[in-house]
C-alpha positions as CSV (number, residue, x, y, z in Angstrom):
1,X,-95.4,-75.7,-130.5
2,X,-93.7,-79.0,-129.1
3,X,-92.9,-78.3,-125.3
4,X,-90.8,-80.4,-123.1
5,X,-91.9,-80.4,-119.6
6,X,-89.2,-80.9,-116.8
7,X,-90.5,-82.2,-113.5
8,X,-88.6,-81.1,-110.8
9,X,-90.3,-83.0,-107.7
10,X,-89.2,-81.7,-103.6
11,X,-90.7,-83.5,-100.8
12,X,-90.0,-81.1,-98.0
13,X,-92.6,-79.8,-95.4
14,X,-95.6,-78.3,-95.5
15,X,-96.5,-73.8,-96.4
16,X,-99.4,-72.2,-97.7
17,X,-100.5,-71.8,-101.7
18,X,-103.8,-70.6,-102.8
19,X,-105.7,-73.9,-104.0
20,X,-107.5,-72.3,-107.1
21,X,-103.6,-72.0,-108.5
22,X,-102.7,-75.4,-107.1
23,X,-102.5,-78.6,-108.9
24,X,-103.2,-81.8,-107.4
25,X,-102.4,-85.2,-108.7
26,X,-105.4,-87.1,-106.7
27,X,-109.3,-85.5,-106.7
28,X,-111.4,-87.2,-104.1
29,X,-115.0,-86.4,-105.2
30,X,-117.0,-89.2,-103.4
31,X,-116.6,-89.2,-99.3
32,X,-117.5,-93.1,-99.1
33,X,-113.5,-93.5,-101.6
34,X,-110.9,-93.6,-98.6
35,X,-107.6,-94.1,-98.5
36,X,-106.5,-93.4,-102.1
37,X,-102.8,-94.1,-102.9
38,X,-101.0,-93.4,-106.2
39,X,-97.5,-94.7,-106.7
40,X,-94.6,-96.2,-109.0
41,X,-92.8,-99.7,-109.4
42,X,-95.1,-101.4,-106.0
43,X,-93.4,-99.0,-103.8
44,X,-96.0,-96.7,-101.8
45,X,-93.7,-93.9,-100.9
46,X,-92.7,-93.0,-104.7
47,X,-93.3,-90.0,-106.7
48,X,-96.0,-91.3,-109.4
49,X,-94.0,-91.1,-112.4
50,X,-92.9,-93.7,-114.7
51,X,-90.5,-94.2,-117.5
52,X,-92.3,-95.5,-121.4
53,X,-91.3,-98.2,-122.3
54,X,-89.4,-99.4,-119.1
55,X,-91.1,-102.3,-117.7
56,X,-92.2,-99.4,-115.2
57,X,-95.7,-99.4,-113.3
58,X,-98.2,-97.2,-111.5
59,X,-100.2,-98.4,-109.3
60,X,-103.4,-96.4,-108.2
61,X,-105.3,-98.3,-105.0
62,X,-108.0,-97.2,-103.3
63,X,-111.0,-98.6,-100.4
64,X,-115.0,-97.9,-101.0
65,X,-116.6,-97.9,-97.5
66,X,-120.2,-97.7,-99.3
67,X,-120.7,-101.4,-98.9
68,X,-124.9,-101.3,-99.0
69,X,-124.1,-102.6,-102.3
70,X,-121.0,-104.4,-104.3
71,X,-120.0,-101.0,-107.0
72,X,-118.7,-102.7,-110.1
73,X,-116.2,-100.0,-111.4
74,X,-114.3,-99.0,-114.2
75,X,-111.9,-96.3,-115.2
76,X,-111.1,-94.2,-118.3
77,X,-108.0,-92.9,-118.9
78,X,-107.4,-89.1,-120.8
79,X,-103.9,-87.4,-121.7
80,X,-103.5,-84.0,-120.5
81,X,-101.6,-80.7,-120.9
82,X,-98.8,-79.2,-118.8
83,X,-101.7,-77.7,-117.0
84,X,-103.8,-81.3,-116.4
85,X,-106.6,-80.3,-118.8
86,X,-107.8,-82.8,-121.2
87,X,-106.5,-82.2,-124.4
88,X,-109.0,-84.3,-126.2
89,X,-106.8,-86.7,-127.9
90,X,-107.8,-89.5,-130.2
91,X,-107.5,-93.1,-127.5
92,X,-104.9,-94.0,-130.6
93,X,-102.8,-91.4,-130.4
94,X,-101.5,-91.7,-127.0
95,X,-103.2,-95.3,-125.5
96,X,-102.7,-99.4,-126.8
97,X,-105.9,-100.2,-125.9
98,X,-109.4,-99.3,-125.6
99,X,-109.9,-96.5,-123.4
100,X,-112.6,-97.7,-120.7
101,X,-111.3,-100.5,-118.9
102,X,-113.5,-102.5,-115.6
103,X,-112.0,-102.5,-112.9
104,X,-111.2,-106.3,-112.1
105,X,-112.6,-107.6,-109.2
106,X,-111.9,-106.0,-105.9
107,X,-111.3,-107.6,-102.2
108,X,-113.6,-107.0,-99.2
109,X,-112.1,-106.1,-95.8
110,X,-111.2,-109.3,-93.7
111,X,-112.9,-109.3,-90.2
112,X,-112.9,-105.3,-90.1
113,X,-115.3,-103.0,-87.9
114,X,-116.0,-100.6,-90.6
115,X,-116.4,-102.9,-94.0
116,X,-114.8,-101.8,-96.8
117,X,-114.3,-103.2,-100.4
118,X,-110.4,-102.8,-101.9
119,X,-109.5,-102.1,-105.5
120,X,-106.0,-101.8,-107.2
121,X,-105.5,-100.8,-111.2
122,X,-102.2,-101.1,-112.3
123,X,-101.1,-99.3,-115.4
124,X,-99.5,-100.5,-118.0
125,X,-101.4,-103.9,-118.2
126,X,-102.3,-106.3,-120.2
127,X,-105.1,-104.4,-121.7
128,X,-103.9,-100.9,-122.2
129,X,-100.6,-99.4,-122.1
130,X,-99.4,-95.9,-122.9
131,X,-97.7,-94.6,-126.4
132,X,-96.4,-91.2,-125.6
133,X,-95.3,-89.6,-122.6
134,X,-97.3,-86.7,-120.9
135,X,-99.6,-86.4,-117.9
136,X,-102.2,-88.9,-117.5
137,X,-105.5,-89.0,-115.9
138,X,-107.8,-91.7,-114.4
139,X,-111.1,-91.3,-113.9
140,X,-112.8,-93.9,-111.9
141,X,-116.7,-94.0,-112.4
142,X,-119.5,-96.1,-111.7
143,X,-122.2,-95.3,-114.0
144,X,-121.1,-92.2,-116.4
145,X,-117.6,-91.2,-116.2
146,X,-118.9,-87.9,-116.4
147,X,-120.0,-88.3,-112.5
148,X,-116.7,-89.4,-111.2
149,X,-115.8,-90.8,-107.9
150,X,-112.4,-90.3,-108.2
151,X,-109.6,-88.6,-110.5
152,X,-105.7,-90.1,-110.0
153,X,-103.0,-88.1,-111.8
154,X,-99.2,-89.5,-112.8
155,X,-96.7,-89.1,-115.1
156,X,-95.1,-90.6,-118.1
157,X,-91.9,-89.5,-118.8
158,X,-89.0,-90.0,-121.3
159,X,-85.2,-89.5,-120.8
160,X,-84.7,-86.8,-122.9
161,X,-82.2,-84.3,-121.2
162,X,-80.3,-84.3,-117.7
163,X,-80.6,-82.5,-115.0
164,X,-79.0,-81.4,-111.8
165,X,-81.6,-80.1,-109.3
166,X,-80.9,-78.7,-105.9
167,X,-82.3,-76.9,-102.7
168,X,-80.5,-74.4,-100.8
169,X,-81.1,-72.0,-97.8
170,X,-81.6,-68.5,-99.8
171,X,-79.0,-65.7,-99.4
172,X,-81.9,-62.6,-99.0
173,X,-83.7,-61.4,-96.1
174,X,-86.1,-64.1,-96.0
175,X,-84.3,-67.3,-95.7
176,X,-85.3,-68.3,-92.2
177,X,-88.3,-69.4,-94.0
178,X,-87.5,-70.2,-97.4
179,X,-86.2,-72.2,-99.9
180,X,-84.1,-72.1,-103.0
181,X,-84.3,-74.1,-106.2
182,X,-81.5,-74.3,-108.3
183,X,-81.9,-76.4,-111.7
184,X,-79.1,-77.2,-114.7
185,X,-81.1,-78.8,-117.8
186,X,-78.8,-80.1,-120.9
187,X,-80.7,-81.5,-124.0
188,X,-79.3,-83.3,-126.9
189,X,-83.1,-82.5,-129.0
190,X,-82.5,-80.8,-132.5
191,X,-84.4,-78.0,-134.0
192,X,-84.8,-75.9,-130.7
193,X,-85.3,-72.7,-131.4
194,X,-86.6,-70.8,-128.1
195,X,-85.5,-72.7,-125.1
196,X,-86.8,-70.6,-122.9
197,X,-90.5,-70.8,-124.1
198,X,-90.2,-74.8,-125.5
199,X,-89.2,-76.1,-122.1
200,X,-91.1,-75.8,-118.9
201,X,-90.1,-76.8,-115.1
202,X,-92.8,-77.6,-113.1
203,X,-91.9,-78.2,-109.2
204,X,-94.0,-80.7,-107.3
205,X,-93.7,-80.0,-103.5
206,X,-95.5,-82.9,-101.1
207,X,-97.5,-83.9,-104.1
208,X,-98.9,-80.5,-104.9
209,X,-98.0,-78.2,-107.9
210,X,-96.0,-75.1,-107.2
211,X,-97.7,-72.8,-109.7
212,X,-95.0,-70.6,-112.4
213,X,-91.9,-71.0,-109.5
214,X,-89.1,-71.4,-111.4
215,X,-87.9,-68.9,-113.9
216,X,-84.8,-69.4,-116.5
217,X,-82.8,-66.8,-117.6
218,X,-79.2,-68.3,-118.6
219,X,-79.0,-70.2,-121.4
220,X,-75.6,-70.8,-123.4
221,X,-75.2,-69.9,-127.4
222,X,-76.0,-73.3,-128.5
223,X,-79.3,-73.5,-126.8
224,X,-78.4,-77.0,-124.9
225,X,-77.8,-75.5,-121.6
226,X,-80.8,-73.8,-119.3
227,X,-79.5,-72.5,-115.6
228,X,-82.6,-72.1,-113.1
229,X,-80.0,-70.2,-110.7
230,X,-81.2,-66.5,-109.7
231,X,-80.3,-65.2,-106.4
232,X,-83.4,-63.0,-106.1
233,X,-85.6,-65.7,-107.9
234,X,-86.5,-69.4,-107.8
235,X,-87.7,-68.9,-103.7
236,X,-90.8,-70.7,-102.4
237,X,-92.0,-70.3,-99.1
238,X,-91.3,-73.4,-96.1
239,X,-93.1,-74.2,-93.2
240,X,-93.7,-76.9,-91.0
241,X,-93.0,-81.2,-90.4
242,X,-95.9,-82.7,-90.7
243,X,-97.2,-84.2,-87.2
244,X,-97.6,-88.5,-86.9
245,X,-99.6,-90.9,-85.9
246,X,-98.6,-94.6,-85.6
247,X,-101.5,-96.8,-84.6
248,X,-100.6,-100.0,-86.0
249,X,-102.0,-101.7,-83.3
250,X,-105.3,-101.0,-81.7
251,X,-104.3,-102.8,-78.0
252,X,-101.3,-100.5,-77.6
253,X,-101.2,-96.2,-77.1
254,X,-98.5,-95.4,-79.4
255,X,-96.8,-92.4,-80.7
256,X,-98.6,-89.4,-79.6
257,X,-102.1,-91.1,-78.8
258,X,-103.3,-90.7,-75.4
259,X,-106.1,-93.3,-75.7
260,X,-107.8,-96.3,-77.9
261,X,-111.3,-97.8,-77.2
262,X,-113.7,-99.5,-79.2
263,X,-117.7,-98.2,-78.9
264,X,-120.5,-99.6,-80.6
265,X,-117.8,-101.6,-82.7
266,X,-115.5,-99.2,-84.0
267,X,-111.7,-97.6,-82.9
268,X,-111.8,-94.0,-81.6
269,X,-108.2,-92.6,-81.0
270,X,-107.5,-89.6,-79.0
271,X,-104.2,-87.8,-79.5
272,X,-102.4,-85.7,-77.4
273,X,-103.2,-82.3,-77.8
274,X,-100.5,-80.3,-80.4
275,X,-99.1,-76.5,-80.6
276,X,-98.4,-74.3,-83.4
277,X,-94.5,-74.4,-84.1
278,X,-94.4,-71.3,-85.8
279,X,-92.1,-69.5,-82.6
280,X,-90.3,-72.8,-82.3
281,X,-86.8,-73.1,-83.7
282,X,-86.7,-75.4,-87.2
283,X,-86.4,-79.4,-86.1
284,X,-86.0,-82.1,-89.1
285,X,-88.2,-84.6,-88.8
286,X,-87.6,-88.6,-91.0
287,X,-90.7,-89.2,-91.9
288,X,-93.1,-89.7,-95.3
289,X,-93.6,-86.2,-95.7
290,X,-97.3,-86.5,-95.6
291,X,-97.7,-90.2,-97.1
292,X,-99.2,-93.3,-95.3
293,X,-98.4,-96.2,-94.9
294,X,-100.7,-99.5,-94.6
295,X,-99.6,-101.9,-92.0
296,X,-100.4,-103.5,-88.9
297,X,-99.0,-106.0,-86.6
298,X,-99.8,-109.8,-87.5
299,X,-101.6,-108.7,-90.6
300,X,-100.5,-110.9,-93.7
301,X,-102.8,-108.6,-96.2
302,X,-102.6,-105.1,-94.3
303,X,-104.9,-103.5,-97.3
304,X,-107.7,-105.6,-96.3
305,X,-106.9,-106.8,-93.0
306,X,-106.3,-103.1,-91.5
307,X,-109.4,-101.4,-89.5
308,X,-110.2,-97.7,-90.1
309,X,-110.2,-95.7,-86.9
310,X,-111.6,-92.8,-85.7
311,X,-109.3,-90.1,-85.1
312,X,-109.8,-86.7,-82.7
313,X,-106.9,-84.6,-83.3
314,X,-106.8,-81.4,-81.6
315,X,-104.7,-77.9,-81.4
316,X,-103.7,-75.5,-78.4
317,X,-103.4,-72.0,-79.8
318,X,-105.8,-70.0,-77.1
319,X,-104.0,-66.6,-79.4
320,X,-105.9,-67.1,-82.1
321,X,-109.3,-67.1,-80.5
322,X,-112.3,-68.8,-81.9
323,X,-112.2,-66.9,-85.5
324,X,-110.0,-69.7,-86.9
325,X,-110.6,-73.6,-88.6
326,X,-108.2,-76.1,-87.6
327,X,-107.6,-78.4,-91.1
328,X,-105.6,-81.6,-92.0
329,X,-103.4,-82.3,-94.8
330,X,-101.6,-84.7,-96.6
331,X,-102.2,-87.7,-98.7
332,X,-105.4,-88.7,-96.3
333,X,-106.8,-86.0,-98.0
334,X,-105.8,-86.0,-101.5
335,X,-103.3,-83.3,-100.3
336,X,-106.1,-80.4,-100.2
337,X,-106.5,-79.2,-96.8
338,X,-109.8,-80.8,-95.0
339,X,-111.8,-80.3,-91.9
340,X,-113.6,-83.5,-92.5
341,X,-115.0,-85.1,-89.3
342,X,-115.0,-88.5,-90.6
């Protein structure tokens, strides 16, 4: 059965999903890969998703502090399923191309305390450029791409239907701490027959997968209209800003740092202690909803001219005892929650 997948994507603030049911576009696997970044069109705070046939681009960048050696890598590239599995595709069907590509070349770190090589793919290039839309994987390998160091998801997608998305504060009992999803898909594709089983909404919340969220249950006689719009349906949990760090600048204590200093040749930033917000009333916060950005000040080549730094961040919550782990998360972390001390 054909199925159209509609990507509804909602960069809000962070909540709580069980990670066996999540879906996550980036899959660290080796601790030396830091700093992974997967984005659209050379513009680091985009959604990874691309347009066929648009003079459109991903771009999937990455550092490798292992530097005991200089890795030559290279990457495959798989088309998967709704669910991100491989379907097992012949390279023809849905590549231009061979399907193993090197890596070309990378860029070591310029006068950097911790030494890092940098390495950028962009996709479509000249060697290999995508046929159908779908999800796409990259698997980026040293040796065997069956030991991966890293997996990058994104998306190729085709302009087959409009839609009008939006999020609203729910009308039930729980919408001090919720959210409401209301979606309008049209389609102009022939030979539908069950709308409600050919086409899928998946919702993409700070870069994870909200797993089976939306539910359809309007659809007009001539099957071009689906409604997402339920008043007791279509609800996904909220939660809070994500905290920030700014240390563009190693000589200066900026927001919420309380101190910088170098030892044995590398940056250790302390930041002021934080609190649990969860008795707080609701504050907005403009920020990248979990993303970094490179940069520094006088840097002409920030992704190999910035350091890496050692951070301690820290959390007051003398309630909860010494039964519970403090975690990070956000795109530092491929979006998984981590209690990583380097």
């Amino acid at each position: 059965m054909r199925i159209l997948t509609i990507t509804l994507i909602i960069l809000l603030s962070l909540f709580k999903i069980e990670p066996s049911k999540a879906q996550y576009l980036t899959e660290i696997i080796d601790p030396n890969i830091k700093t992974v970044q997967v984005f659209a069109n050379q513009t680091p705070s985009t959604f990874p998703c691309i347009y066929i046939n648009n003079n459109e681009q991903i771009s999937i960048e990455f550092d490798d502090i292992n530097t005991k050696y200089s890795r030559y890598l290279r990457y495959k590239i798989i088309h998967c399923d709704e669910n991100w599995n491989d379907e097992q595709l012949f390279p023809s069907t849905f590549i231009e191309g061979f399907q193993d590509q090197p890596i070309s070349g990378y860029t070591p770190s310029n006068n950097t305390s911790i030494k890092y090589n940098h390495y950028s793919i962009n996709f479509p290039n000249s060697n290999i450029k995508p046929k159908i839309s779908g999800n796409y994987l990259v698997i980026i390998y040293e040796n065997d791409p069956e030991t991966p160091l890293l997996k990058a998801g994104f998306m190729v997608a085709e302009k087959l239907a409009m839609q009008a998305a939006g999020v609203t504060i729910p009308t039930s009992n729980n919408y001090e701490t919720s959210h409401q999803i209301s979606l309008t898909v049209s389609h102009l594709i022939p030979n539908v027959v069950n709308p409600t089983q050919e086409f899928k909404a998946r919702v993409w919340k700070n870069y994870v997968e909200i797993p089976d969220v939306l539910q359809p249950k309007i659809v007009t006689y001539d099957q071009r209209i689906l409604k997402y719009s339920r008043p007791d349906k279509n609800i996904i949990p909220a939660g809070n800003e994500y905290r920030t760090i700014d240390i563009r600048d190693a000589h200066y204590i900026s927001t919420n740092a309380v101190s910088v200093k170098q030892t044995q040749g590398e940056y250790f930033v302390l930041l002021r202690p934080d609190k649990p917000r969860n008795n707080q009333p609701y504050t907005k916060n403009y920020d990248h909803n979990g993303k970094f950005i490179i940069t520094g000040t006088n840097t002409p080549s920030p992704s190999v001219d910035c350091d890496y730094y050692n951070v301690m961040f820290s959390l007051q919550c003398p309630n909860y005892g010494s039964d519970y782990d403090v975690y990070i998360e956000g795109e530092l972390t491929g979006w998984k929650p981590s209690n990583n001390k380097k």
